[in-house]
CHARMM-style PDB file with segment names, atoms N, HN, CA, C and O in Angstrom:
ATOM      1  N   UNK     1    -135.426  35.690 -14.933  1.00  0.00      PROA
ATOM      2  CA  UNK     1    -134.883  37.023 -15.040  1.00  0.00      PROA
ATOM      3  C   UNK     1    -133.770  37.170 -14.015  1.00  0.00      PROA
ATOM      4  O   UNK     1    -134.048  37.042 -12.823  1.00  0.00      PROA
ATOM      5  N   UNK     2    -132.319  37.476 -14.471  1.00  0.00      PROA
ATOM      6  HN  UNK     2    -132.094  37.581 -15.440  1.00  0.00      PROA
ATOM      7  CA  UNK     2    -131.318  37.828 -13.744  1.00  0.00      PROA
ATOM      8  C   UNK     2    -131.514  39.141 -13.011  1.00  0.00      PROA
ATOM      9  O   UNK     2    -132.174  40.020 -13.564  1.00  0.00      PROA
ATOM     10  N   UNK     3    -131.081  39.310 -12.015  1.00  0.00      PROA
ATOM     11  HN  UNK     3    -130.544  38.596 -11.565  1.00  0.00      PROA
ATOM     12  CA  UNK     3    -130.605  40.567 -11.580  1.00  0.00      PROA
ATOM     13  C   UNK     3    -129.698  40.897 -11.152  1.00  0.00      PROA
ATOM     14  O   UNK     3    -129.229  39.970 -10.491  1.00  0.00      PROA
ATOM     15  N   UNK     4    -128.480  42.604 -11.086  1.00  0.00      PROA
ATOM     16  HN  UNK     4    -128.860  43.357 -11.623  1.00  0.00      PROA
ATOM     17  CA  UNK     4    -127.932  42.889 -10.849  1.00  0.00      PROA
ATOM     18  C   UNK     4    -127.580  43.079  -9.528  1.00  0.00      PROA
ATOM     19  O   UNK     4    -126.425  42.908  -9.138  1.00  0.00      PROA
ATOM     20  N   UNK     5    -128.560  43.447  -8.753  1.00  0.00      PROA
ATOM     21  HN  UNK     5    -129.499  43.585  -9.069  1.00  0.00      PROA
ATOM     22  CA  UNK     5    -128.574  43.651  -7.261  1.00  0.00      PROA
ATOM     23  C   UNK     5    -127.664  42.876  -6.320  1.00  0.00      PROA
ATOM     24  O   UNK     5    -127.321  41.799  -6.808  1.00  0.00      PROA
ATOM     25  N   UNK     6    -127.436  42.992  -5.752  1.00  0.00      PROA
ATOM     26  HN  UNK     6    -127.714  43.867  -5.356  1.00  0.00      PROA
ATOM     27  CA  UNK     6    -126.816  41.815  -5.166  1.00  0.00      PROA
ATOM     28  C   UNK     6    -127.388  42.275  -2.983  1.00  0.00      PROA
ATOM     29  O   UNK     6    -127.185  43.392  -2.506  1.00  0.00      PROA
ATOM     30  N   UNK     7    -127.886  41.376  -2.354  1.00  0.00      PROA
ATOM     31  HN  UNK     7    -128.051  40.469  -2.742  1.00  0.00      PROA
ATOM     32  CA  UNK     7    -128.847  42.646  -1.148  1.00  0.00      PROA
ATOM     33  C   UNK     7    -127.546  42.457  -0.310  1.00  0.00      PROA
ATOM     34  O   UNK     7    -126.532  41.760  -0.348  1.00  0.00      PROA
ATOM     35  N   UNK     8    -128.109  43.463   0.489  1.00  0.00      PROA
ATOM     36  HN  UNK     8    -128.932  44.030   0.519  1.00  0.00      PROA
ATOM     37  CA  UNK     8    -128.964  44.234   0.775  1.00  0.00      PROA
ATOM     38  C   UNK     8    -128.938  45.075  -0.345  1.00  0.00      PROA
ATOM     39  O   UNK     8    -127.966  45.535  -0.945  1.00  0.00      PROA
ATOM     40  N   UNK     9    -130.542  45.260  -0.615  1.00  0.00      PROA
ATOM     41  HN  UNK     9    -131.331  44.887  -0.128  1.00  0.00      PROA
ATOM     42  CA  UNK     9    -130.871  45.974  -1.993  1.00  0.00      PROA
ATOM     43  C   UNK     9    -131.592  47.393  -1.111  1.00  0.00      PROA
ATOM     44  O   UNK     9    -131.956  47.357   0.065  1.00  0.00      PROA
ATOM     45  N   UNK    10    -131.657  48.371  -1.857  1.00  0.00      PROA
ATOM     46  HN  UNK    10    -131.362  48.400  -2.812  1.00  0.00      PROA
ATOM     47  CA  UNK    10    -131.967  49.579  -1.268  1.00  0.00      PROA
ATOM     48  C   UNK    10    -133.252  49.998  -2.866  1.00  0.00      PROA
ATOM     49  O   UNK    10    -132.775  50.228  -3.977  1.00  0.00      PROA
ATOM     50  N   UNK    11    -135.056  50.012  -2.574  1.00  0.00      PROA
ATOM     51  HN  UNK    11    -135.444  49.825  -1.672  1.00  0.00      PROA
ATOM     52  CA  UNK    11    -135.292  50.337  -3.240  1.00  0.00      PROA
ATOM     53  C   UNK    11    -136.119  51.795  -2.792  1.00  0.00      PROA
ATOM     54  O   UNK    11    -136.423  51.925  -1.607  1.00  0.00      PROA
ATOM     55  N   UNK    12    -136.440  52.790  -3.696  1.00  0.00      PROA
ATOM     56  HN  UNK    12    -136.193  52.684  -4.660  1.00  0.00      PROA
ATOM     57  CA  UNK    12    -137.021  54.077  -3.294  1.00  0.00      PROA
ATOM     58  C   UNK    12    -138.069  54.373  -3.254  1.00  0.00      PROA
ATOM     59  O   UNK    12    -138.239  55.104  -4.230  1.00  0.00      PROA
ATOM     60  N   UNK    13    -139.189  54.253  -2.585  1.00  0.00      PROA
ATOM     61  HN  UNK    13    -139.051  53.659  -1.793  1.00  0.00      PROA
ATOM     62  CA  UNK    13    -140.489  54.186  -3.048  1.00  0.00      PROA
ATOM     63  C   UNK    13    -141.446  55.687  -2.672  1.00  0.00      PROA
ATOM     64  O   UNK    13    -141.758  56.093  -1.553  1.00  0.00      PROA
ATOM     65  N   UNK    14    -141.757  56.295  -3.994  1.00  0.00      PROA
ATOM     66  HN  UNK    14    -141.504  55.965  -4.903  1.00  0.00      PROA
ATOM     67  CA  UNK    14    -142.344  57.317  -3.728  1.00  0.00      PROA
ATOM     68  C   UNK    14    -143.657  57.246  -3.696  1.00  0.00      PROA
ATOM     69  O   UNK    14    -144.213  56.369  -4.358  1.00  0.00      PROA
ATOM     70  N   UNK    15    -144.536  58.312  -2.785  1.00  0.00      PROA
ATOM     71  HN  UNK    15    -144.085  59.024  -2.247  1.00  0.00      PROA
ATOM     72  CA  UNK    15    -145.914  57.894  -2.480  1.00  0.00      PROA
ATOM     73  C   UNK    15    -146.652  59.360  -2.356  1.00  0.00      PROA
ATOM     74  O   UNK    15    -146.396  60.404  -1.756  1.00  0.00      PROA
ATOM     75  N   UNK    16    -147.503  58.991  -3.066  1.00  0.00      PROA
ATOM     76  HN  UNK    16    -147.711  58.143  -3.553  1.00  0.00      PROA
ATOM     77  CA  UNK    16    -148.496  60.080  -3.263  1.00  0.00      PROA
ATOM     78  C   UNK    16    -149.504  60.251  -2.444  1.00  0.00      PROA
ATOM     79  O   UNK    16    -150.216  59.287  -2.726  1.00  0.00      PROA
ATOM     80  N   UNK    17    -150.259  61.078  -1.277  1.00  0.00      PROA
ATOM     81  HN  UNK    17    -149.680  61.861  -1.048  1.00  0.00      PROA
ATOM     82  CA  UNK    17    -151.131  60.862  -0.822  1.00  0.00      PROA
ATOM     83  C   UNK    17    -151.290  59.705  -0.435  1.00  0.00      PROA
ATOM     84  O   UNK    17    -152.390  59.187  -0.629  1.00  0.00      PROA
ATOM     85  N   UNK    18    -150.122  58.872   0.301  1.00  0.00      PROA
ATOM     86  HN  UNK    18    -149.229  59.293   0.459  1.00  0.00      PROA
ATOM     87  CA  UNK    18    -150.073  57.784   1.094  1.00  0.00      PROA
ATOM     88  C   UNK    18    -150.377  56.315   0.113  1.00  0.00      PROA
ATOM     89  O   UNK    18    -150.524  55.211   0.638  1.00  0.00      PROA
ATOM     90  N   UNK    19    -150.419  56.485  -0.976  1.00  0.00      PROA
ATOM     91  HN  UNK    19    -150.300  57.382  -1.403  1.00  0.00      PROA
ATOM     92  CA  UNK    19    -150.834  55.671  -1.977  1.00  0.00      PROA
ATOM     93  C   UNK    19    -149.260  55.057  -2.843  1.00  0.00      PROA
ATOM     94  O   UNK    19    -148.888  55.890  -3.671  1.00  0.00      PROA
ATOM     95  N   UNK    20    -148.573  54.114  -2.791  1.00  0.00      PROA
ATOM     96  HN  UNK    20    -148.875  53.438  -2.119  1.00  0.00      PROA
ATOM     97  CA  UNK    20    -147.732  53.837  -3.909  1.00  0.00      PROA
ATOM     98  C   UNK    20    -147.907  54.407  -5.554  1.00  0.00      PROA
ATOM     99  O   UNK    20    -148.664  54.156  -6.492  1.00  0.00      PROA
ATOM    100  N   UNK    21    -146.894  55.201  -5.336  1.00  0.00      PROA
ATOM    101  HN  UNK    21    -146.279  55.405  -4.575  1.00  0.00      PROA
ATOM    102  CA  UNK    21    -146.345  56.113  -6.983  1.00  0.00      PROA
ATOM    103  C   UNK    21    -145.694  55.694  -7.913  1.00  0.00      PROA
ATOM    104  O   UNK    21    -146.163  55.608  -9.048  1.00  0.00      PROA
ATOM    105  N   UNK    22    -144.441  55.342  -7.589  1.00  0.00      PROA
ATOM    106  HN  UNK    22    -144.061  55.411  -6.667  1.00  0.00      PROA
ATOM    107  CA  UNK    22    -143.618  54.403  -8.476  1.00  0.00      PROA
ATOM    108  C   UNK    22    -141.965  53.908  -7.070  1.00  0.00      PROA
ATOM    109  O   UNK    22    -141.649  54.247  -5.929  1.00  0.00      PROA
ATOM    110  N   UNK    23    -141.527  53.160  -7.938  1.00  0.00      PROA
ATOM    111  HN  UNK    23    -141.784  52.884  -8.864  1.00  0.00      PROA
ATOM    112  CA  UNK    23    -140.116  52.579  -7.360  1.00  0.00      PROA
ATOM    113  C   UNK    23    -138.895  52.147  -8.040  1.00  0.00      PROA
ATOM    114  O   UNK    23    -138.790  51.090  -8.661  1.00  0.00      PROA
ATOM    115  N   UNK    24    -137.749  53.245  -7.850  1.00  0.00      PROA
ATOM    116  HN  UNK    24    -137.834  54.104  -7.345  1.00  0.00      PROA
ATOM    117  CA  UNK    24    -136.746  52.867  -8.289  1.00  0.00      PROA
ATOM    118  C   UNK    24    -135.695  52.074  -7.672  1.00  0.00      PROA
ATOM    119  O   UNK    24    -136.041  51.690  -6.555  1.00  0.00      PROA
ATOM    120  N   UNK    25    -134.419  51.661  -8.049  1.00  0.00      PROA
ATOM    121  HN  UNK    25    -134.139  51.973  -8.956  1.00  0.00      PROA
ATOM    122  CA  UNK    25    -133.099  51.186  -7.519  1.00  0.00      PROA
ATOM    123  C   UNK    25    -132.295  52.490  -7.255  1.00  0.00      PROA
ATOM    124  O   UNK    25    -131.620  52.680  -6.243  1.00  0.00      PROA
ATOM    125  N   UNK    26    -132.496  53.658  -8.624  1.00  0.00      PROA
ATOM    126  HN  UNK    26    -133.044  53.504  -9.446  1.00  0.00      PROA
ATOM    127  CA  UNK    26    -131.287  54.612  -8.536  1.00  0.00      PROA
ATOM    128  C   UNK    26    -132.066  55.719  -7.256  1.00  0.00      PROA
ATOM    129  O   UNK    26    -133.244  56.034  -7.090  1.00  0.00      PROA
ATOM    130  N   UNK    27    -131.258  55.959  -6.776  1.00  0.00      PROA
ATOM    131  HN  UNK    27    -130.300  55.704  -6.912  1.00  0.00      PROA
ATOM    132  CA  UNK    27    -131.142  56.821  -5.437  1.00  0.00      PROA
ATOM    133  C   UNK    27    -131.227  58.764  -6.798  1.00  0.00      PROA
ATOM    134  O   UNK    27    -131.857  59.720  -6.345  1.00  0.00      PROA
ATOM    135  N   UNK    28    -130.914  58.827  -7.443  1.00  0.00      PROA
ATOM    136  HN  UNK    28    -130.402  58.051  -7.812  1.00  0.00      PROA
ATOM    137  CA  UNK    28    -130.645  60.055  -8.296  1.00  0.00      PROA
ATOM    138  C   UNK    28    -131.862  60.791  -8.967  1.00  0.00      PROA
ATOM    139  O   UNK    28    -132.138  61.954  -9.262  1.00  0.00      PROA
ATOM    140  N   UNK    29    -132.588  59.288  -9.090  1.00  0.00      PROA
ATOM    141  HN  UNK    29    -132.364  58.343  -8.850  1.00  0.00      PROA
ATOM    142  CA  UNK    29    -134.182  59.610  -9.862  1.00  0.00      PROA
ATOM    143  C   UNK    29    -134.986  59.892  -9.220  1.00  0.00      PROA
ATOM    144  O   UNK    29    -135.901  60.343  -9.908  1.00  0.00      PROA
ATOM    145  N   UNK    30    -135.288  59.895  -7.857  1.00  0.00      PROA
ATOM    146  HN  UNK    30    -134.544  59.528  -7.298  1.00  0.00      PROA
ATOM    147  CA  UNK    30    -135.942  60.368  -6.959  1.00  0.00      PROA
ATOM    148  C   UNK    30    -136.717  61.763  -7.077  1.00  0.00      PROA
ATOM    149  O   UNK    30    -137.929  61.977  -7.103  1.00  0.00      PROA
ATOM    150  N   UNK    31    -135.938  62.395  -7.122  1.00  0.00      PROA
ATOM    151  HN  UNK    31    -134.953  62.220  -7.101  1.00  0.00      PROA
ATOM    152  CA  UNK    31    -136.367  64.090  -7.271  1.00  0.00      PROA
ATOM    153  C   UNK    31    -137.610  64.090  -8.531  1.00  0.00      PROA
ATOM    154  O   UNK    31    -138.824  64.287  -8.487  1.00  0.00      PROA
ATOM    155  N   UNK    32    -136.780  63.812  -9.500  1.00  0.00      PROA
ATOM    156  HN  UNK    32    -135.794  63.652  -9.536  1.00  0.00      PROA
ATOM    157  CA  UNK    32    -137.520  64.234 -10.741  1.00  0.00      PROA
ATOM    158  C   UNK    32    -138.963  63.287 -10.350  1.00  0.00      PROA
ATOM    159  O   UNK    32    -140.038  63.732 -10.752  1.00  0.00      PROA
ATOM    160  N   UNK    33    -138.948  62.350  -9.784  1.00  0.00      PROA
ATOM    161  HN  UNK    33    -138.075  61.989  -9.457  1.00  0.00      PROA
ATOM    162  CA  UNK    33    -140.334  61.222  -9.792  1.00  0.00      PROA
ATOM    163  C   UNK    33    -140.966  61.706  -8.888  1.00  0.00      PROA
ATOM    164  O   UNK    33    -142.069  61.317  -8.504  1.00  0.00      PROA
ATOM    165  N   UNK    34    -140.123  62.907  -8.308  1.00  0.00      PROA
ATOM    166  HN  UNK    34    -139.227  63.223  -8.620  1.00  0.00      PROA
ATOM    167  CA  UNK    34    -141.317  63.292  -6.949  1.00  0.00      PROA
ATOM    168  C   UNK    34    -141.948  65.017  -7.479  1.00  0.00      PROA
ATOM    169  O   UNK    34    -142.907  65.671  -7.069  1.00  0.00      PROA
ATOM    170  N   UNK    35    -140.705  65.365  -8.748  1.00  0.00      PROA
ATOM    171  HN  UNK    35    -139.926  64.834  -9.081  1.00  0.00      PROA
ATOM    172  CA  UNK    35    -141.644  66.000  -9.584  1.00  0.00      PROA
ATOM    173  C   UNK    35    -143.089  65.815 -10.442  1.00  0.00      PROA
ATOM    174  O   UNK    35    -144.145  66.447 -10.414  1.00  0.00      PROA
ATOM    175  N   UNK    36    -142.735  64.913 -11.039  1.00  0.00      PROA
ATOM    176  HN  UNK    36    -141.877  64.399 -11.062  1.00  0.00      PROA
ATOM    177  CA  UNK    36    -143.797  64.091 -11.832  1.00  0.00      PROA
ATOM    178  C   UNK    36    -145.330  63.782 -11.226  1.00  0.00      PROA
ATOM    179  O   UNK    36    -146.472  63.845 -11.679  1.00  0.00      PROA
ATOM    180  N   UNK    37    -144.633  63.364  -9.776  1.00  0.00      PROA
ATOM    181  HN  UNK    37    -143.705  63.313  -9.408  1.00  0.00      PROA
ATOM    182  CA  UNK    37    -145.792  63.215  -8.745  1.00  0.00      PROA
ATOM    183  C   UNK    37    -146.440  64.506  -8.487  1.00  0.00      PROA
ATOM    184  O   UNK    37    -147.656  64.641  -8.628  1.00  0.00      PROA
ATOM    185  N   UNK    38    -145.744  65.364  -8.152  1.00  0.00      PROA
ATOM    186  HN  UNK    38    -144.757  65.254  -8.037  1.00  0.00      PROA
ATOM    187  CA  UNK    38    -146.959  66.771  -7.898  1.00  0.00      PROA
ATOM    188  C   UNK    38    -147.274  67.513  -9.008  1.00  0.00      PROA
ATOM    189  O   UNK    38    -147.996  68.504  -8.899  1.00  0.00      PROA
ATOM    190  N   UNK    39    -146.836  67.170 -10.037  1.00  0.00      PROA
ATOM    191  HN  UNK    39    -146.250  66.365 -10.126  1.00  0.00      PROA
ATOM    192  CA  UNK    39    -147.239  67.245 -11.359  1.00  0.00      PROA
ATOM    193  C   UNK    39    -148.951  66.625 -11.156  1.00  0.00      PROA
ATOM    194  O   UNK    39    -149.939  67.248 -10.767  1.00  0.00      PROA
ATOM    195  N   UNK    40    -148.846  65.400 -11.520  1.00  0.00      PROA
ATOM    196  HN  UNK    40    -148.043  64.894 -11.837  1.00  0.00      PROA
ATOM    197  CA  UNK    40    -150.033  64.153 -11.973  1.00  0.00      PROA
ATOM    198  C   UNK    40    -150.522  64.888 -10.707  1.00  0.00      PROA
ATOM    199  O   UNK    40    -151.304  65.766 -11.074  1.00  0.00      PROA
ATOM    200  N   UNK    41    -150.324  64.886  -8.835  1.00  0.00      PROA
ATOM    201  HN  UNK    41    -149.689  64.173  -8.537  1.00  0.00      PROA
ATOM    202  CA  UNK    41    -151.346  65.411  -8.182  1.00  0.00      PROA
ATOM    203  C   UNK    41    -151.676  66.194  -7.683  1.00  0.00      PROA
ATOM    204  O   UNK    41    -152.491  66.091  -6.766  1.00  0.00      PROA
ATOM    205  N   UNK    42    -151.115  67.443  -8.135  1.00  0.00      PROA
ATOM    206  HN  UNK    42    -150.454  67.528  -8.881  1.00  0.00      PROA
ATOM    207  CA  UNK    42    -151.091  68.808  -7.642  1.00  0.00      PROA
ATOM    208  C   UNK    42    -150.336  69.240  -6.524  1.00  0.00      PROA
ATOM    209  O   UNK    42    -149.528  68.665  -5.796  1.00  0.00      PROA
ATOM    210  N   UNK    43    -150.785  70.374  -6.560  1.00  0.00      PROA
ATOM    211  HN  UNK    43    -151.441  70.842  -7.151  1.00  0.00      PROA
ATOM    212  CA  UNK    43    -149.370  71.171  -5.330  1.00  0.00      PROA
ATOM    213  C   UNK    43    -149.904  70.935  -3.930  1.00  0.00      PROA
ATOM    214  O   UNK    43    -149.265  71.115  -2.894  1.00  0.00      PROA
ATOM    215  N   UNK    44    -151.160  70.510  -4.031  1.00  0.00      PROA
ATOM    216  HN  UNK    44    -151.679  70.364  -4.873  1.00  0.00      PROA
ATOM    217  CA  UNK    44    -151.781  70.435  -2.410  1.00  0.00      PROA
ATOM    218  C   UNK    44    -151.598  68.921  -1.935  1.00  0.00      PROA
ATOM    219  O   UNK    44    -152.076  68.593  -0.849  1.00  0.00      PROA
ATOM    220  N   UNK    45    -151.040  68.160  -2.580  1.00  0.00      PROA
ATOM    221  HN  UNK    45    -150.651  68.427  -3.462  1.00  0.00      PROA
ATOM    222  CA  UNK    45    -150.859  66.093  -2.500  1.00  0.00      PROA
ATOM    223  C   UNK    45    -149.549  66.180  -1.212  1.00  0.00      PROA
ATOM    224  O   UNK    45    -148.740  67.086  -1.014  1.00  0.00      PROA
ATOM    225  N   UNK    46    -149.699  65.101  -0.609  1.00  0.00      PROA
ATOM    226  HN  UNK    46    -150.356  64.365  -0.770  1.00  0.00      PROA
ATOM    227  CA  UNK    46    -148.097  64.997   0.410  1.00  0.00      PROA
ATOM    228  C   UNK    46    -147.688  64.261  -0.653  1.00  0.00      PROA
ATOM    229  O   UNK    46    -148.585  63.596  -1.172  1.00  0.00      PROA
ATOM    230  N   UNK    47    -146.513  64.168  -1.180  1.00  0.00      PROA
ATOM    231  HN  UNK    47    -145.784  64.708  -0.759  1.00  0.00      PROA
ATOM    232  CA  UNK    47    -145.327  63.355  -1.749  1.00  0.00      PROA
ATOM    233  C   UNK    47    -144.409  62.812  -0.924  1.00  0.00      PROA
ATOM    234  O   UNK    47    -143.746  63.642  -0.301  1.00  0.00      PROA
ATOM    235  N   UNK    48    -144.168  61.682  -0.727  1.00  0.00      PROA
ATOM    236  HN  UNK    48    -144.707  61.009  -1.233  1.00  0.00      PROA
ATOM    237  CA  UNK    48    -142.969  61.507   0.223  1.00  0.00      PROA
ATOM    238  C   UNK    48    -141.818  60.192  -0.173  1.00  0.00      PROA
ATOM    239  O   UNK    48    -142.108  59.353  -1.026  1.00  0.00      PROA
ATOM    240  N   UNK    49    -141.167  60.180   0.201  1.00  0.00      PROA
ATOM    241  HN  UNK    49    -140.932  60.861   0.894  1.00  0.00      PROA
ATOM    242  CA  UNK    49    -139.995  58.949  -0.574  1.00  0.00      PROA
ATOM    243  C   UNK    49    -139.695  58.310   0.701  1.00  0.00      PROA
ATOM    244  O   UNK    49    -139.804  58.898   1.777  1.00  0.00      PROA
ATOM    245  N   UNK    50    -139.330  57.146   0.575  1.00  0.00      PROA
ATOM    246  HN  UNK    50    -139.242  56.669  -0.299  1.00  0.00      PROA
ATOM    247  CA  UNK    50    -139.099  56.443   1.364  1.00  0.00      PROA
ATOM    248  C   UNK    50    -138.191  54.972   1.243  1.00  0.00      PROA
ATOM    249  O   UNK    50    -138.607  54.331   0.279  1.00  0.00      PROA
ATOM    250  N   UNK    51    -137.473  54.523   1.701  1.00  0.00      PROA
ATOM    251  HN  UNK    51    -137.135  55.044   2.485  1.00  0.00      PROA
ATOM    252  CA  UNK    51    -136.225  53.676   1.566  1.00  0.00      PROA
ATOM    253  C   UNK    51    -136.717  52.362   1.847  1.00  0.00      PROA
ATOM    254  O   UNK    51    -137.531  52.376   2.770  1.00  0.00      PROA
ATOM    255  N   UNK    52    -136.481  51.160   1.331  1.00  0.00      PROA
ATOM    256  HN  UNK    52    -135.819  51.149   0.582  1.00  0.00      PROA
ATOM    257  CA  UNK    52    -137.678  49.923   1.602  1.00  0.00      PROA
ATOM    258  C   UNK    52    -135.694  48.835   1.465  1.00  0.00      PROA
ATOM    259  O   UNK    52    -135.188  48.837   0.343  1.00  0.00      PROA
ATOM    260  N   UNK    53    -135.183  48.354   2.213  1.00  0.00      PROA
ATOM    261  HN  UNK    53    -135.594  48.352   3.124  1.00  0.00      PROA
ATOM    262  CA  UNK    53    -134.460  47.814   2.468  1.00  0.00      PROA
ATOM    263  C   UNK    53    -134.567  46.197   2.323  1.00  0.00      PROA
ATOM    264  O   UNK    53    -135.282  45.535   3.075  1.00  0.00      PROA
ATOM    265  N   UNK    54    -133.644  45.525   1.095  1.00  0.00      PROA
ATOM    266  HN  UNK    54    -133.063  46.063   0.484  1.00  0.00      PROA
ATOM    267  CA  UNK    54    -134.606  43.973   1.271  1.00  0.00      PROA
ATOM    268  C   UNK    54    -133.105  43.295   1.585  1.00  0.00      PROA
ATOM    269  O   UNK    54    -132.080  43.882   1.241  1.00  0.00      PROA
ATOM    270  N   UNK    55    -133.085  42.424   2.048  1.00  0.00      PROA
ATOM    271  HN  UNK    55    -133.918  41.947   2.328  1.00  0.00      PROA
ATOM    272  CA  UNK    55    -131.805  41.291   2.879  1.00  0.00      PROA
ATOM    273  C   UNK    55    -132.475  39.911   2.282  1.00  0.00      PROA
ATOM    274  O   UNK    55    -133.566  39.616   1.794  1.00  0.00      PROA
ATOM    275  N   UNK    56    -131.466  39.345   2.526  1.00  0.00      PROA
ATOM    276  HN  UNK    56    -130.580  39.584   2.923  1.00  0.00      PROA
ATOM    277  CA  UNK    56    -131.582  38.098   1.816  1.00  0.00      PROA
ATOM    278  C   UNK    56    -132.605  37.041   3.392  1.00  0.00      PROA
ATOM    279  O   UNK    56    -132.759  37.528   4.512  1.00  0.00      PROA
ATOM    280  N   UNK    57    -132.906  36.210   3.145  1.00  0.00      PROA
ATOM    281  HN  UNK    57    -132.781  35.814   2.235  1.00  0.00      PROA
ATOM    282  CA  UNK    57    -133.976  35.462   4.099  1.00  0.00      PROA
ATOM    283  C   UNK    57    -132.705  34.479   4.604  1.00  0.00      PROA
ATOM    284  O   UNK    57    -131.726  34.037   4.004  1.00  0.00      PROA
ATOM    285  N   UNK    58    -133.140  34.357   5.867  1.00  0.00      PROA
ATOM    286  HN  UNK    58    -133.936  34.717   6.354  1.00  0.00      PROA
ATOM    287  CA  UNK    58    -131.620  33.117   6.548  1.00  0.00      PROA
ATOM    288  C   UNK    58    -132.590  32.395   7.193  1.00  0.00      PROA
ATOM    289  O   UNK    58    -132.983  33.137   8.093  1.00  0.00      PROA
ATOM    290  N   UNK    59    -133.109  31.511   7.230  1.00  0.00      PROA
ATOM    291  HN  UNK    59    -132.789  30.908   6.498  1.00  0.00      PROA
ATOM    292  CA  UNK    59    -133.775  30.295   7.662  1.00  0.00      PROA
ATOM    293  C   UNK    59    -133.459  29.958   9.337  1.00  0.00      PROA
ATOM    294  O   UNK    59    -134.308  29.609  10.157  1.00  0.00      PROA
ATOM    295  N   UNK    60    -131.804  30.193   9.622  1.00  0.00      PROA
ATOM    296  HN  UNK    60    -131.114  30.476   8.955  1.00  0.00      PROA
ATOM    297  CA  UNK    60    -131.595  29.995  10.591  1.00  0.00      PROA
ATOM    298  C   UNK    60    -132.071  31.131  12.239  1.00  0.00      PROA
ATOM    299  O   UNK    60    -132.259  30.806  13.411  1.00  0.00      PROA
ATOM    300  N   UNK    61    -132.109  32.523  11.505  1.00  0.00      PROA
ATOM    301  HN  UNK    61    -131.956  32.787  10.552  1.00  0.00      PROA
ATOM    302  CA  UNK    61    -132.384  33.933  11.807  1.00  0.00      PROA
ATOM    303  C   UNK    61    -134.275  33.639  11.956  1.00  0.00      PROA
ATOM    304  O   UNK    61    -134.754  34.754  12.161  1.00  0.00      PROA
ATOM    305  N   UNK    62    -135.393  32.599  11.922  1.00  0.00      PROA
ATOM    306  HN  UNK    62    -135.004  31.693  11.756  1.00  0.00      PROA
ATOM    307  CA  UNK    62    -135.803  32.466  11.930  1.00  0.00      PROA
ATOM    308  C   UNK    62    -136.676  31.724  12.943  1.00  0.00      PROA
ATOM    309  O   UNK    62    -136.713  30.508  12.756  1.00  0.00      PROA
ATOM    310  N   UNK    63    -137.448  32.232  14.068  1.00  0.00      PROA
ATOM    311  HN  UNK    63    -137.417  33.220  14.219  1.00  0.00      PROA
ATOM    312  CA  UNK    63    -137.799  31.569  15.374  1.00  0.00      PROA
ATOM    313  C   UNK    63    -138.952  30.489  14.721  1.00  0.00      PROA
ATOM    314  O   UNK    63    -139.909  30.643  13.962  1.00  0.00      PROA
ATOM    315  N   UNK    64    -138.458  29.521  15.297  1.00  0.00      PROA
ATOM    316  HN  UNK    64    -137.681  29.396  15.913  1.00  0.00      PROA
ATOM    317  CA  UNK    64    -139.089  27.984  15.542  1.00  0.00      PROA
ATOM    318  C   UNK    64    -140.774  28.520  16.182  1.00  0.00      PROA
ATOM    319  O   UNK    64    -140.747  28.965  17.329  1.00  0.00      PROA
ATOM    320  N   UNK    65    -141.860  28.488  15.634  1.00  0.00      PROA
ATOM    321  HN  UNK    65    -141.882  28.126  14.702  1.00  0.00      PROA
ATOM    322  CA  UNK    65    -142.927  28.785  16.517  1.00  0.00      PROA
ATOM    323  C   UNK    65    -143.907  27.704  16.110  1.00  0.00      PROA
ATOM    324  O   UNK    65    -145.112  27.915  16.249  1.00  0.00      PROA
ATOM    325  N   UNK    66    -143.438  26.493  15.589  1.00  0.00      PROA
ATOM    326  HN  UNK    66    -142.459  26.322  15.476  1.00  0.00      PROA
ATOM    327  CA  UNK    66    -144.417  25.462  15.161  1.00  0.00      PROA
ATOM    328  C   UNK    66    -144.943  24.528  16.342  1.00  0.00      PROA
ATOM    329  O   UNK    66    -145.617  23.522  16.123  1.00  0.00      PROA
ATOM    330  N   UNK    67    -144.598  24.923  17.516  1.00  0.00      PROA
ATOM    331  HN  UNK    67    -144.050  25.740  17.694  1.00  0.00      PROA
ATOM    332  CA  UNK    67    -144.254  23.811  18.675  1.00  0.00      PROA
ATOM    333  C   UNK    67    -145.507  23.983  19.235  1.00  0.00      PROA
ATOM    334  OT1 UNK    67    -145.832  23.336  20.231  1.00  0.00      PROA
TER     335      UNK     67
END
């Protein structure tokens, strides 16, 4: 599977009562998914969104601790 992304990728992760809800790419869909969320868990649930940042892995950026 290809992807478009190219990182640093920026994904959105909304959370219900501290529990994973769902996760998008678009920054726009947010709102409505954090509707949906107090929808499915009522008006008394924390909802919260949160930004999960992924970078590519550099091998070199990587401390030696095999010694």
């Amino acid at each position: 599977m290809k992807y478009s992304f190219k990182p640093p990728c920026k994904i959105y992760v909304v959370v219900a009562n501290g529990q994973p809800f769902f996760s998008v790419a678009n920054p726009c869909t947010v709102p409505a998914i954090m509707d949906e969320a107090r929808t499915a868990f009522g008006e008394q649930a924390v909802i919260e969104a949160f930004v999960q940042t992924t970078e590519p892995y550099e091998p070199s950026a990587v401390a030696n601790d095999s010694k």
